[in-house]
N, C-alpha and C positions, 0 to 999 in steps of 0.2 A: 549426248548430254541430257537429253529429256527423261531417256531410259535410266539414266544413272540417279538423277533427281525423283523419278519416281520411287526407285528401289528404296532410296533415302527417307522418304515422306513414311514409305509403308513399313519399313522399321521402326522408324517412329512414332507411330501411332501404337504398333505393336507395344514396344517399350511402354509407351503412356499408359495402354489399357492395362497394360499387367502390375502398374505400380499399386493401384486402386480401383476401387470403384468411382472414387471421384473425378476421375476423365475419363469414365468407359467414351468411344466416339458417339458423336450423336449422328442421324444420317439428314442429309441434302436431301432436297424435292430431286434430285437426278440419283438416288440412291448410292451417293461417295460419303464413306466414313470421314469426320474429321472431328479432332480433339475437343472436349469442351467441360466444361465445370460444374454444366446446369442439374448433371444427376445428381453431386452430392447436393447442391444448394438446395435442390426440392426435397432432401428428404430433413436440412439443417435448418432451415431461414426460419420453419414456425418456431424452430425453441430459441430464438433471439426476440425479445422485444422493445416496445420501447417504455423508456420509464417517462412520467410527468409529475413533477414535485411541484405543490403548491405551500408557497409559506407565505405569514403575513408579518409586513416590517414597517415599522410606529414611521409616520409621518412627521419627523420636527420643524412646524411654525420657526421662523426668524425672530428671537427672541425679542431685536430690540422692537419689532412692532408690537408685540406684546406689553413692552415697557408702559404706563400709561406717564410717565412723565417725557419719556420721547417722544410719544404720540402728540402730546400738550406742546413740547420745543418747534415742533417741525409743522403742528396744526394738521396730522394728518387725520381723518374722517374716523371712528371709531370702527376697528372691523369684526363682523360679526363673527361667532364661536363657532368654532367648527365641530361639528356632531362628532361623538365618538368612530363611530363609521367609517367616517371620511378621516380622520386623522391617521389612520391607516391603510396602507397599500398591497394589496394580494398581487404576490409574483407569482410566475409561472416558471420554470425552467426544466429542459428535457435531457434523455442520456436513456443508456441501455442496458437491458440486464440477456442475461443465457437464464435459462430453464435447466435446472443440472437434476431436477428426478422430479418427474412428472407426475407420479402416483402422491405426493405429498403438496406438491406445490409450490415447489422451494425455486427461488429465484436469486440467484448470484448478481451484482452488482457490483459499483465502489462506493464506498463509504460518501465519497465527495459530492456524487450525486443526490441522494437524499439526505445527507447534513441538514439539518434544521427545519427540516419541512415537515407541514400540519400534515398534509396528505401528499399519498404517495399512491400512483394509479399505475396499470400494467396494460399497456397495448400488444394483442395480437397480431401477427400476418393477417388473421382470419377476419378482421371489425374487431372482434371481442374483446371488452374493453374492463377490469375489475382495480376496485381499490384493492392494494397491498398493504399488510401487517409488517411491521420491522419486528423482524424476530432478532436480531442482533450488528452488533458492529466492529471489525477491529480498525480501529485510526490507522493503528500505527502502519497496517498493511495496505488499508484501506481499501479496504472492503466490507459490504453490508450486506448482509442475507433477508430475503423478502418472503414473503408466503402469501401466495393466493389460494379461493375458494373457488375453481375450476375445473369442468371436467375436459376428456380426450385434446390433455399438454401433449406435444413432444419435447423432449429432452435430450441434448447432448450428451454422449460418454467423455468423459474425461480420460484425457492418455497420463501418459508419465511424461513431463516433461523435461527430464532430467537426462533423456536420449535424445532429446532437440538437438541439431547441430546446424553452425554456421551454415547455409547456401539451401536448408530445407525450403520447398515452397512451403505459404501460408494464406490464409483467405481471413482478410476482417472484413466480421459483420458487424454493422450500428444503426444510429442514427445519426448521421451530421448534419450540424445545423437545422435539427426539429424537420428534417425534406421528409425522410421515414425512409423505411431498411433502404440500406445500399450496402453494398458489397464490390470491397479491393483486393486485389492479390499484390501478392510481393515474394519478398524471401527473409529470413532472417539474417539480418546482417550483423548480428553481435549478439555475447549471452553474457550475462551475468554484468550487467552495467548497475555499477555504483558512487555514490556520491556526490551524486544529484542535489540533493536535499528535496526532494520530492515530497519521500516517504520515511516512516521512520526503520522500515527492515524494506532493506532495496538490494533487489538481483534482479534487475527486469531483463525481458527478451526484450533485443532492438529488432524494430523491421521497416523496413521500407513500404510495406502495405500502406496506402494513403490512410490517415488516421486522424481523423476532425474533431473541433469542436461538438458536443454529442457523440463521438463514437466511444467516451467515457461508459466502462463496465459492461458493453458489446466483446463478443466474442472474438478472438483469434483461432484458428482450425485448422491443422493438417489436409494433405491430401485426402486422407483416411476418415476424412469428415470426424476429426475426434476436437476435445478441447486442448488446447496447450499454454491459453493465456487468455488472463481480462484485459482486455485494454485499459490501458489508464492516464497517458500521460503525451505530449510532442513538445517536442524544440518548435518554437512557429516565432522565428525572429519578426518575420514580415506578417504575423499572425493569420497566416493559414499552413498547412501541411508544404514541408521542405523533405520530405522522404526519410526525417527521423523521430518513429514512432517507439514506443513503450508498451510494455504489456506484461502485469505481473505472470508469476509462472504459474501451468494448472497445481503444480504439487504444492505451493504454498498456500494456493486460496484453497485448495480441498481442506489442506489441516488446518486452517481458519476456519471453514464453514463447518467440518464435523466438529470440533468446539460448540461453536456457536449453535448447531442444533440440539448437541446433547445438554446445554449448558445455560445457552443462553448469554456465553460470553468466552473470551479467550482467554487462558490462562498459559505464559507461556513460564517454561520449565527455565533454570541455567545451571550454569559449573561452574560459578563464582572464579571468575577472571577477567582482568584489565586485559585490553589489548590493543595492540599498534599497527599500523602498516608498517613494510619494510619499504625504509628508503635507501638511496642509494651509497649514503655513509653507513646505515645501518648495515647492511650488506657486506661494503668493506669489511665493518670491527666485527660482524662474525663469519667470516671468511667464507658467505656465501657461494653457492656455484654460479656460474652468470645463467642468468634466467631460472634460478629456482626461487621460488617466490611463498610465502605462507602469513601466517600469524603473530608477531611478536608479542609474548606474554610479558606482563610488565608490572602486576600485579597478582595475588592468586590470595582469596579469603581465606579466614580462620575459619575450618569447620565444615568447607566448601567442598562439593563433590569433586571440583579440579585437585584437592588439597590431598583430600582423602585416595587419589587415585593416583600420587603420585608427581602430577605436574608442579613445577616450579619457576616461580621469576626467569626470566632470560630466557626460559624454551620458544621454541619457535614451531607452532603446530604447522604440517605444510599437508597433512590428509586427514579426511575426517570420513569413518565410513569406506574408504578403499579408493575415497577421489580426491583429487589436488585441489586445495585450500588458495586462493590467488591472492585475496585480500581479508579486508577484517570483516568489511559490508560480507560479502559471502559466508563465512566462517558465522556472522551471527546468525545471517537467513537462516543457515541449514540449519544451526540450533536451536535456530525459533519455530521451525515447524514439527523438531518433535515432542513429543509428549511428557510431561511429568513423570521420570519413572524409565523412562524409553534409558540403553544401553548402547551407547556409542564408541566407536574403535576412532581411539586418537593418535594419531602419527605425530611423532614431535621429533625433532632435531634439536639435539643437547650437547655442547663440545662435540661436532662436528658428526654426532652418530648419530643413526634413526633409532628409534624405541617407539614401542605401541602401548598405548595403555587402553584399559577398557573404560567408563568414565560414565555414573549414570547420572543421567537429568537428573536436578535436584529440584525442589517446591522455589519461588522465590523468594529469598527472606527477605528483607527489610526494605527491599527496594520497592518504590513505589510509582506506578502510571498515573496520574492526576486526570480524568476523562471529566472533568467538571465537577465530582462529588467532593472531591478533597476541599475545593474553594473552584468559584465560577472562572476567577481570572488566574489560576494555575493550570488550566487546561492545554496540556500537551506535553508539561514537566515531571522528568523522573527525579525521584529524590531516595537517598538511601541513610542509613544512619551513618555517620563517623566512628569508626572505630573506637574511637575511646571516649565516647560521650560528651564530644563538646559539640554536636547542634547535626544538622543533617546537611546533605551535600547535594547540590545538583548535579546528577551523572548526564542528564540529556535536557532536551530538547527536541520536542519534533517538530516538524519544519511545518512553515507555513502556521504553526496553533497561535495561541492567543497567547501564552506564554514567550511564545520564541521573541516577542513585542515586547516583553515587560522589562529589558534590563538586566535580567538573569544571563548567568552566563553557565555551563556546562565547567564543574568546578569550584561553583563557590559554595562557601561556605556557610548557612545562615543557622544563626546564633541567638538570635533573637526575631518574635515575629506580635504585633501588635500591641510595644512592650511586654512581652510575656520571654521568660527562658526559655529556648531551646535546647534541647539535647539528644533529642531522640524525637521518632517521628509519632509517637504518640503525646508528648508534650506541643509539635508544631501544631499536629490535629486540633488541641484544646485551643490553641492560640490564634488558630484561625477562623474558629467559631465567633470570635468579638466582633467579628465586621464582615460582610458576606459584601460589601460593596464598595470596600476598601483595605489594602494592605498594607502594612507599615515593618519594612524588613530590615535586620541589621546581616550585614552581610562582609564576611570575610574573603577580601581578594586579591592575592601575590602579597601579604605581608599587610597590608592596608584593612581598615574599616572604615566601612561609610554606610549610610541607610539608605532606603529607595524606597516613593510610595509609588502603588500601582493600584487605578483605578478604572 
């Protein structure tokens, strides 16, 4: 039995050392090989840091002591004015970035961690400690690209993550809870999870890698010691780590971050089309196969590169690129990471047959991301023109903004904005210049009008 248990161990180690370099065996003080992970982490862990964001947020006094006629009612002492200084509050809060090229400086993040922060600092393994520049941001994927002024970085290579599969191992590195680097292993237990409302383009890899509070924009890694994911998100019903962690994928934050370096911002492309999941009545009335699954198109613009290529109302895209299309969250990620101009093979299913079309990215017209410049408190809402110029339309909402709060619903119609006409989004533009500190909207919803103020 000993003999046979031995045989077993030493295949196994075999096996292990030949997957990668990242469990070559390490050897015992009695010179016995056994498995372990510490080669790749010492050549990975300096290009993981941690991030520490500092902002400052207005301290508001209790009004009614301020009142001086309540002061008088209740005879309370006159209290003295508090300096400007002190009427403000400096936070601290921590989270992690990857090093993704070292000769430049560039540092990968999530957008959520440096959100509004004055300063934004970058800790090495090493001590070394340097403020960071935001070179840019996408919300909607959330993620923020950072740059420091430092010399001999290491940097991660970034793989494709689009060969990840169910049962791979995976190693995250962060920071949870401000402790500083730690490092979890797991597996990937799921790909392409969407409809969250997390984010606003969601395919994230699930893993059970323990994944904390602070291990926000910390790397996920292959055995191969490569990148395959930022971490970004957990289920924590009990609000600590339950074994279901988040992590966008390496291909989408690469074509956010080369944006964002050449650019300065992300610009994503589309093929002007509506689209739907397939449910299980939908399925029925087009006589699906059981278990094939894709895109219901339900819409398709005038003029639109989907238009121009062919696609029409009721097709059903079920591959995009030579891979199966599952849902609609998919079907947008993949679209959203390529580029303006980029040529796409569309698989669609039309009265029951497959046809390909080719289908290029087109500029976006009329549709619009609100990142706070359109008006303060539209931030996070997409708006596009109405077809036939009666006002502009909510198509989105990203989750969690400051929009997704105001009332607006994904569909209406608004028509009118600070008494001014609407009808197009250069007429909202003018209309929302009258008040940067309040809005006053007329808004078209299932048949109904009513107004809404948001302030």
């Amino acid at each position: 039995m000993k003999k046979i248990l031995l045989i077993l161990c030493a295949v196994s180690i075999s096996l292990i050392s030949n997957l990668s370099f990242a469990v070559i065996p390490n050897m015992s003080a009695d010179g016995k090989p056994y498995p372990s992970l510490s080669p790749i982490l010492k050549k990975i862990n300096p290009a993981v840091v941690n991030i520490a964001t500092y902002s400052t947020q207005n301290y508001n006094d209790n009004p009614l002591l301020n009142d001086p006629f309540f002061r008088h009612f209740f005879n309370l002492p006159q209290q003295p004015k508090e300096p400007e200084d002190r009427a403000k509050k400096r936070q601290r809060s921590a989270g992690s970035g990857v090093i993704v090229n070292a000769l430049d400086g560039i540092v990968m993040t999530n957008y959520h961690v440096v959100k509004n922060a004055d300063e934004v600092r970058v800790s090495l393994l090493d001590g070394r400690s340097y403020e960071a520049k935001l070179v840019g941001s996408d919300p909607e994927l959330d993620i923020a690209i950072l740059k420091v002024q430092a010399d001999n970085l290491t940097q991660i290579n970034i793989a494709d993550s689009s060969i990840l599969e169910v049962g791979d191992f995976v190693i995250a590195i962060g920071n949870p809870f401000g402790l500083g680097q730690t490092v979890t292993t797991g597996i990937v237990s799921a790909l392409g999870r969407s409809g969250l409302g997390i984010e606003g383009y969601e395919n994230f890899i699930q893993t059970d890698a323990s994944i904390n509070p602070g291990n926000s924009g910390g790397a996920l890694v292959n055995l191969a010691g490569e990148l395959v994911g930022i971490n970004t998100a957990i289920i924590a019903p009990s609000g600590g780590n339950v074994g279901i962690g988040f992590a966008i994928p390496a291909n989408m934050a690469k074509a956010s971050m080369l944006q964002i370096v050449a650019h300065g911002e992300v610009r994503r492309g589309q093929i002007g089309v509506g689209i739907q999941d397939i449910t299980p009545d939908l399925r029925e009335a087009f006589a699906l196969k059981n278990g094939q699954s894709g895109a219901l198109i339900t819409s398709v613009s005038k003029d639109s590169p989907a238009e121009k290529a062919g696609i029409k109302s009721g097709d059903i895209i079920i591959m995009l690129d030579g891979r199966a299309i599952t849902s609609t969250g998919e079907l947008r990620s993949r679209i959203g990471i390529k580029q303006i101009g980029d040529k796409v093979a569309v698989t669609i299913l039309r009265d029951g047959k497959e046809k390909q079309l080719q289908v290029k990215i087109g500029e976006p017209q009329s549709s619009t991301y609100s990142d706070g410049k359109l008006h303060p408190l539209l931030e996070g809402a997409y708006f596009e023109n109405e077809p036939d110029g009666n006002g502009v339309v909510v198509t989105r909402l990203a989750p969690n903004s400051i929009a997704s709060y105001s009332g607006l619903r994904a569909g209406d119609l608004i028509v009118a904005a600070n008494q001014l006409r609407v009808v197009d989004m250069e007429s909202f533009k003018k209309a929302l210049k009258r008040n940067k500190s309040a809005l006053l909207l007329q808004i078209n919803r299932n048949g109904g009008s009513f107004f809404i103020v948001i302030k």
